[in-house]
Chimera marker file (.cmm) of the C-alpha trace (Angstrom):
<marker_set name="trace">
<marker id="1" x="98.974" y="133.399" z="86.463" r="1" g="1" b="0" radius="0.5"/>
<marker id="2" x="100.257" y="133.943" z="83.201" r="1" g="1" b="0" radius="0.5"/>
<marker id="3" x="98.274" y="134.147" z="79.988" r="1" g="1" b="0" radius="0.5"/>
<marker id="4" x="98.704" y="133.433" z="76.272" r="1" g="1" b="0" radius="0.5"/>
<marker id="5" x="98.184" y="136.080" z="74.311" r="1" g="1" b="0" radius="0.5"/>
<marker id="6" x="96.923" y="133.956" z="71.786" r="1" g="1" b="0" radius="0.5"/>
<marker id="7" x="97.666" y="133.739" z="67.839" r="1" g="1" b="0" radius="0.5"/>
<marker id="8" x="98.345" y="137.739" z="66.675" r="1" g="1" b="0" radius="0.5"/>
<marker id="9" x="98.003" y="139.473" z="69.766" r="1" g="1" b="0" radius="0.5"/>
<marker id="10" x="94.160" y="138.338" z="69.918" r="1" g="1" b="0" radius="0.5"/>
<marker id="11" x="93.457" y="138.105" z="73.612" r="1" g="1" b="0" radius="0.5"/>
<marker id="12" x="92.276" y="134.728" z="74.904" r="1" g="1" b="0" radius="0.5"/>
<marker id="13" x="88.970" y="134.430" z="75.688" r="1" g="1" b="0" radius="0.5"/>
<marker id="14" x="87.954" y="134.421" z="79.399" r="1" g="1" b="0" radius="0.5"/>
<marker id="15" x="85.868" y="131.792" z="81.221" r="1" g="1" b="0" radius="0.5"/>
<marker id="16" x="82.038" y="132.994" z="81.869" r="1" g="1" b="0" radius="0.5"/>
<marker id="17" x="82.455" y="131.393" z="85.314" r="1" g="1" b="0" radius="0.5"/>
<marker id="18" x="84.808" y="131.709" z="88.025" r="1" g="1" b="0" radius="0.5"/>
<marker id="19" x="87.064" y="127.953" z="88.111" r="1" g="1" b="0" radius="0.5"/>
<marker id="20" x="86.290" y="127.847" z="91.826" r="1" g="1" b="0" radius="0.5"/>
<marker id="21" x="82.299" y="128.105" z="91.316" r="1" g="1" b="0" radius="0.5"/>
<marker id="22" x="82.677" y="125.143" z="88.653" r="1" g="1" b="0" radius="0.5"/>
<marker id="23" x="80.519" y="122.211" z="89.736" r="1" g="1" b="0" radius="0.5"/>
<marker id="24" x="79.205" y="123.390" z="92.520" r="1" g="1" b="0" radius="0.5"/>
<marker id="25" x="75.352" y="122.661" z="91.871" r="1" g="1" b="0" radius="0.5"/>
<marker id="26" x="76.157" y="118.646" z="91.528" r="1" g="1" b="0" radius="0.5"/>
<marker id="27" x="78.309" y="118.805" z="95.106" r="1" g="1" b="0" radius="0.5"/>
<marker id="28" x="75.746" y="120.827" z="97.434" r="1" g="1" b="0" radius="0.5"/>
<marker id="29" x="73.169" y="118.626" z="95.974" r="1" g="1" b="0" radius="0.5"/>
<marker id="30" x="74.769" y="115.019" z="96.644" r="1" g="1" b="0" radius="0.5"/>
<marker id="31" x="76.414" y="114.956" z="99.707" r="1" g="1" b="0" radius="0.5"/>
<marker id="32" x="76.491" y="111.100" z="99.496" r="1" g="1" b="0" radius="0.5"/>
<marker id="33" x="78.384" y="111.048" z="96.092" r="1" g="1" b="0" radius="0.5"/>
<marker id="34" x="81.802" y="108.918" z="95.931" r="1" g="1" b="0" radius="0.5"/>
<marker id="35" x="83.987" y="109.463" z="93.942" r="1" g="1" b="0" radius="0.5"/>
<marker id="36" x="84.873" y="106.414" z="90.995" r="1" g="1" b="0" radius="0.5"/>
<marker id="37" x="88.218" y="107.922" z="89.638" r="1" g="1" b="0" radius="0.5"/>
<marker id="38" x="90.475" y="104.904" z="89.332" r="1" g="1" b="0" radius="0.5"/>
<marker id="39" x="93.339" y="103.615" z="87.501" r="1" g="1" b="0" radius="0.5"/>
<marker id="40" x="93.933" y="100.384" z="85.948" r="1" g="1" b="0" radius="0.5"/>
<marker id="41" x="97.723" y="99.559" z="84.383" r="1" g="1" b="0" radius="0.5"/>
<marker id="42" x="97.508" y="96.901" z="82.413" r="1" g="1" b="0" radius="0.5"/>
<marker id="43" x="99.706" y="93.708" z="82.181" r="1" g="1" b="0" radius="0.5"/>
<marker id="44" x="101.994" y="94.616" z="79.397" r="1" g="1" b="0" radius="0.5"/>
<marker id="45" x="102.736" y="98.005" z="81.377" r="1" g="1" b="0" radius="0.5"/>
<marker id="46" x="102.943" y="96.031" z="85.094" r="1" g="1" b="0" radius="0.5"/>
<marker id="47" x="105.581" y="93.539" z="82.693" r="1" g="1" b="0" radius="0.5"/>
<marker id="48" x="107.417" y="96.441" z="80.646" r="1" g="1" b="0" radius="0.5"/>
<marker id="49" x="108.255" y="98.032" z="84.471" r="1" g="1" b="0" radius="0.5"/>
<marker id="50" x="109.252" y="94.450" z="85.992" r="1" g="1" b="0" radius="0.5"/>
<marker id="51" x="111.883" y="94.448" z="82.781" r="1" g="1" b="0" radius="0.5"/>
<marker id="52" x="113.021" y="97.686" z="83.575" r="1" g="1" b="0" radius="0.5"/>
<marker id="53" x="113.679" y="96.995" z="87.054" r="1" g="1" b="0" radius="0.5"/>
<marker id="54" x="115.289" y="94.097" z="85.947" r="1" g="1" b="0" radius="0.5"/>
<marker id="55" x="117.765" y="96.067" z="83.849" r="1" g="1" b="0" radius="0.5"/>
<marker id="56" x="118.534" y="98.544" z="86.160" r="1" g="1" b="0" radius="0.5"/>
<marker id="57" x="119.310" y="96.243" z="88.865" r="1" g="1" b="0" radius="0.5"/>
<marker id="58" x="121.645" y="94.516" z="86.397" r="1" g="1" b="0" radius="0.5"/>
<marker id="59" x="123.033" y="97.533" z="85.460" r="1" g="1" b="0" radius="0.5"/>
<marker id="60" x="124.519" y="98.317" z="88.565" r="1" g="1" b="0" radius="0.5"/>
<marker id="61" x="126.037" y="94.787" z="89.374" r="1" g="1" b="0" radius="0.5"/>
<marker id="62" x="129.643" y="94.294" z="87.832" r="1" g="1" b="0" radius="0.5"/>
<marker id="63" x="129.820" y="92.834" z="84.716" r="1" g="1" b="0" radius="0.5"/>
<marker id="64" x="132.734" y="90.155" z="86.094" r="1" g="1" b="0" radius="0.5"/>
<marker id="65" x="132.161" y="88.261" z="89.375" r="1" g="1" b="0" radius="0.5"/>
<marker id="66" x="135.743" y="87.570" z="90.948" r="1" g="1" b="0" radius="0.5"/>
<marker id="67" x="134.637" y="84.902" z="93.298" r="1" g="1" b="0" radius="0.5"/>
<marker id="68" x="133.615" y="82.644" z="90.217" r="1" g="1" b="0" radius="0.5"/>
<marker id="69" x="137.062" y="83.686" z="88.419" r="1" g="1" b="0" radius="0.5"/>
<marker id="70" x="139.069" y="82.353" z="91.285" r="1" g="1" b="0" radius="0.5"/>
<marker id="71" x="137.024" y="79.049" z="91.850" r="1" g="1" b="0" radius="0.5"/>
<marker id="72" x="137.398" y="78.999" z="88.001" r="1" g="1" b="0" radius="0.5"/>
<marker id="73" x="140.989" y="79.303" z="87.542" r="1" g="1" b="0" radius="0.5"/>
<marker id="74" x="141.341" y="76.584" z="90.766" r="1" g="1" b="0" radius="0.5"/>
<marker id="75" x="139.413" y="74.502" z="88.721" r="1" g="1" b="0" radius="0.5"/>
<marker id="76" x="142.180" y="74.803" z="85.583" r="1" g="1" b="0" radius="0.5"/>
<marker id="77" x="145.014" y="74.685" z="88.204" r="1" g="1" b="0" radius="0.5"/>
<marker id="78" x="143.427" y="70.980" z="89.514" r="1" g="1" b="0" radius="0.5"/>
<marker id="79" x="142.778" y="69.899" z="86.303" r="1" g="1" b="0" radius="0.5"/>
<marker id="80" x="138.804" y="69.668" z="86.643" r="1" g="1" b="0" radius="0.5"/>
<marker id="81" x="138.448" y="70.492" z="82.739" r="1" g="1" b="0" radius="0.5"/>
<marker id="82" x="140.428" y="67.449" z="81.493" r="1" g="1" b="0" radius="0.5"/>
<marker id="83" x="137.995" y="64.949" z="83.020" r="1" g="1" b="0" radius="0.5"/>
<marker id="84" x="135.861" y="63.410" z="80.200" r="1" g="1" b="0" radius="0.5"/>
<marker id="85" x="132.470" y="63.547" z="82.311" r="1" g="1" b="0" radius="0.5"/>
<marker id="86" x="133.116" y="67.181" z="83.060" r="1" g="1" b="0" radius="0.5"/>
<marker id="87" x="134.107" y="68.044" z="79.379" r="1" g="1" b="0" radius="0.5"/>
<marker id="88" x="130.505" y="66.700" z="78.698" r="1" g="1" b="0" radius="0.5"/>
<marker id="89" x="128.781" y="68.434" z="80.773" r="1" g="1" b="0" radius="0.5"/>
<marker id="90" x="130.281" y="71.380" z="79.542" r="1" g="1" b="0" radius="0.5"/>
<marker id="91" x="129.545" y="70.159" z="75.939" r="1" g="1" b="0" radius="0.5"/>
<marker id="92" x="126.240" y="70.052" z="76.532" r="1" g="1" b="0" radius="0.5"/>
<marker id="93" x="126.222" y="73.551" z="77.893" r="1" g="1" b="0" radius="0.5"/>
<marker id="94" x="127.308" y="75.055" z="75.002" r="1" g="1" b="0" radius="0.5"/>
<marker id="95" x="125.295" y="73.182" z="72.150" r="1" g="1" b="0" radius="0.5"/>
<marker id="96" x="122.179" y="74.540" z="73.970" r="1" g="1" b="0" radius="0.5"/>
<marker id="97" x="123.157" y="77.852" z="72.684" r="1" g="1" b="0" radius="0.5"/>
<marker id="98" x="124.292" y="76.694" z="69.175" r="1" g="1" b="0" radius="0.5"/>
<link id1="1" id2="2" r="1" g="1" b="0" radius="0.2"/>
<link id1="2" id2="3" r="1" g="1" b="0" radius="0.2"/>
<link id1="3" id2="4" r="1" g="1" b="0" radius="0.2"/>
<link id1="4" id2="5" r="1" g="1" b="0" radius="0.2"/>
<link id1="5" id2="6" r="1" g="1" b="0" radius="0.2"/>
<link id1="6" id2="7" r="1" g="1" b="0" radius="0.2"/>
<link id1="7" id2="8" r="1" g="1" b="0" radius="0.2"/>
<link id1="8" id2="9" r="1" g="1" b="0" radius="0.2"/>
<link id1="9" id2="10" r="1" g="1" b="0" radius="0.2"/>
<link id1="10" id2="11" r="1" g="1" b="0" radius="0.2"/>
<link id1="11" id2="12" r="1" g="1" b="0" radius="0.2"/>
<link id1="12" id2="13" r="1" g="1" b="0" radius="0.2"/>
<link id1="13" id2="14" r="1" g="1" b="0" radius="0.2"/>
<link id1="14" id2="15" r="1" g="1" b="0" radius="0.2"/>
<link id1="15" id2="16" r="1" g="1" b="0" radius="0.2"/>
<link id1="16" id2="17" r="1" g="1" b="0" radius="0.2"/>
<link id1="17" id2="18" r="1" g="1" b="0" radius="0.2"/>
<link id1="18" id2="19" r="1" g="1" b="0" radius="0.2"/>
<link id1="19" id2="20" r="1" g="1" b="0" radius="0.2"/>
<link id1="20" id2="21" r="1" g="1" b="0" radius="0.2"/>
<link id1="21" id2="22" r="1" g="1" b="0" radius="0.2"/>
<link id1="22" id2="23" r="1" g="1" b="0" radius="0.2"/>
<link id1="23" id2="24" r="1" g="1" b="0" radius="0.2"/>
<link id1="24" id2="25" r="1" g="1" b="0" radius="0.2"/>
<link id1="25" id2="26" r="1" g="1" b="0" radius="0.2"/>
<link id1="26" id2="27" r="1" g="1" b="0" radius="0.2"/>
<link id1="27" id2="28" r="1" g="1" b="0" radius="0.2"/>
<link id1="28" id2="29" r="1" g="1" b="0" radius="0.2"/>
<link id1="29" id2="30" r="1" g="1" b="0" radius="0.2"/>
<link id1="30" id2="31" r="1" g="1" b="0" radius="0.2"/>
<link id1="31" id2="32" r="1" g="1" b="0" radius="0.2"/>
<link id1="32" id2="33" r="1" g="1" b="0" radius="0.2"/>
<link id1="33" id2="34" r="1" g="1" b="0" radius="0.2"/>
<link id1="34" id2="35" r="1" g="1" b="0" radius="0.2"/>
<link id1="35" id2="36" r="1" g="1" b="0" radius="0.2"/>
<link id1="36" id2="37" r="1" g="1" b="0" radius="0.2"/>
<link id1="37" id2="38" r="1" g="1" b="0" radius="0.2"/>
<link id1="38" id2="39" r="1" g="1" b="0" radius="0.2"/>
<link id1="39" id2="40" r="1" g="1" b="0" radius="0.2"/>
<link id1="40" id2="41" r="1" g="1" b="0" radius="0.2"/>
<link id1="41" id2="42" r="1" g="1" b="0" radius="0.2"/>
<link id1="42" id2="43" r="1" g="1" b="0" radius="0.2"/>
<link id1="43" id2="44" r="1" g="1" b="0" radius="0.2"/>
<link id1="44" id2="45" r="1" g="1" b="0" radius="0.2"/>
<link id1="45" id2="46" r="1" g="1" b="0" radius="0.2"/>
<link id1="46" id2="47" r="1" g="1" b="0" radius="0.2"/>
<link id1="47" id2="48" r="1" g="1" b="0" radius="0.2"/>
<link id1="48" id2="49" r="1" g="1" b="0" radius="0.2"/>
<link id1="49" id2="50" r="1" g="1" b="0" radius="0.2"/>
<link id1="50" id2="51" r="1" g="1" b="0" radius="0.2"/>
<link id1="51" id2="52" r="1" g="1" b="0" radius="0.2"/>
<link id1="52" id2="53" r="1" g="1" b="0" radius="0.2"/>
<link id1="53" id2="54" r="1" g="1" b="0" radius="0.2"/>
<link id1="54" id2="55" r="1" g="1" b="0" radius="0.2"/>
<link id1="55" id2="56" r="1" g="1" b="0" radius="0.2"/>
<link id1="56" id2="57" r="1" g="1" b="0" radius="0.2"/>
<link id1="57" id2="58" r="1" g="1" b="0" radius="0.2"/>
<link id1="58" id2="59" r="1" g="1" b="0" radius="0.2"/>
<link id1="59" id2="60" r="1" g="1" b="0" radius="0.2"/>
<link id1="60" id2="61" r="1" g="1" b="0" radius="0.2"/>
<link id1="61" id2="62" r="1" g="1" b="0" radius="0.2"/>
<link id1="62" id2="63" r="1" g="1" b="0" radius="0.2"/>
<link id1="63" id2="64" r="1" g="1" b="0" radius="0.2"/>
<link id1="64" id2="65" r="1" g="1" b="0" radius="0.2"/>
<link id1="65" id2="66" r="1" g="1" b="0" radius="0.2"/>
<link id1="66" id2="67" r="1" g="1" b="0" radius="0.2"/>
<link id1="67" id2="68" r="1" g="1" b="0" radius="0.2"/>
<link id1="68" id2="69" r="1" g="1" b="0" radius="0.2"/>
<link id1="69" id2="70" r="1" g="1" b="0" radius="0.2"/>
<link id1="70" id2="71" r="1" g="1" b="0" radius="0.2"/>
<link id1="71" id2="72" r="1" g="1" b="0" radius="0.2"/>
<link id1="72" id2="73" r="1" g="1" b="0" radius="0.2"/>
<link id1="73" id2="74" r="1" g="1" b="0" radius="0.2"/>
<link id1="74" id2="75" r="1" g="1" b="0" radius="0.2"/>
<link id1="75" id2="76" r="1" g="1" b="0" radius="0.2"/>
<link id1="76" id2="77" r="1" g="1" b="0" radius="0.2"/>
<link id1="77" id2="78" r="1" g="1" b="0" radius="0.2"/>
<link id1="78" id2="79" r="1" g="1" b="0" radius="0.2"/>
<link id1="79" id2="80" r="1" g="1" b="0" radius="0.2"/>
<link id1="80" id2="81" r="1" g="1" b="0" radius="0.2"/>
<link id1="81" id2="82" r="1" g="1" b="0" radius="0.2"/>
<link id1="82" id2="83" r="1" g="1" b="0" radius="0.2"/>
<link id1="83" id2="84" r="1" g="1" b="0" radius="0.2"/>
<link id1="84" id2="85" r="1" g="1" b="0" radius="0.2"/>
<link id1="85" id2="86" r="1" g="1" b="0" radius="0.2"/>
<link id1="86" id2="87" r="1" g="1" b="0" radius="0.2"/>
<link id1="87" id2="88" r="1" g="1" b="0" radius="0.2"/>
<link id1="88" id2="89" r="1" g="1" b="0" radius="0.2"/>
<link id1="89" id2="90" r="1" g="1" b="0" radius="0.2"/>
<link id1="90" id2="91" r="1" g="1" b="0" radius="0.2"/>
<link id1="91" id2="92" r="1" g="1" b="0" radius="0.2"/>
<link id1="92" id2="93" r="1" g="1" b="0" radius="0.2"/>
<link id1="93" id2="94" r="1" g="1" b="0" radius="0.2"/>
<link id1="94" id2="95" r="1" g="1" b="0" radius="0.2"/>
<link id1="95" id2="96" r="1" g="1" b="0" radius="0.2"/>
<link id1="96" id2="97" r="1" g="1" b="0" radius="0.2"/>
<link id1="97" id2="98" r="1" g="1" b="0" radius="0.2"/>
</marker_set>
C-alpha cells in the first residue's frame, strides 16, 4: 500500500490498531447480530434514471422513419391532403402546438 507523506514531508500518523482487529469485540460477542445496511433511492432519482433511459433509447433510433415517409408521400400522390375533413384533422393537430 502506498502512503501519503503528508503536508511537508510530515509522516502520516499510523493507526494504534491493526484494520483487521477493528470491531472485533462487538462480533465475537453477538453472534446473532444482522446486519441493517440498506439503501433507499428515492423517487426523483428512480424518475431522473427512467428519463435517461428514455433518452438513450431515443438516441439510438433514427431520427427519420422511412416507412412513414413512403405511406406519406402515397398519401400526397392520392390526394389524401386535399380532402376538407382530412385538412381538419390536420388543423387541429397543429393548433395544439400553437
Amino acid at each position: 500500500m502506498v502512503g501519503i507523506q503528508g503536508i511537508g514531508g510530515v509522516p502520516e500518523p499510523k493507526p494504534d490498531r491493526p484494520t483487521s482487529t477493528r470491531d472485533n469485540k462487538e462480533a465475537a460477542g453477538d453472534s446473532t447480530a444482522t446486519s441493517k445496511d440498506g439503501v433507499a433511492i428515492s423517487s426523483e432519482a428512480q424518475a431522473a434514471a427512467q428519463i435517461a433511459q428514455t433518452i438513450q433509447v431515443a438516441a439510438s433510433q433514427p431520427d427519420i422513419r422511412a416507412d412513414r415517409v413512403a405511406e406519406a408521400k402515397v398519401a400526397i400522390e392520392r390526394g389524401d391532403f386535399k380532402n376538407p375533413e382530412v385538412v381538419g384533422q390536420v388543423a387541429d393537430k397543429i393548433n395544439k402546438f400553437l
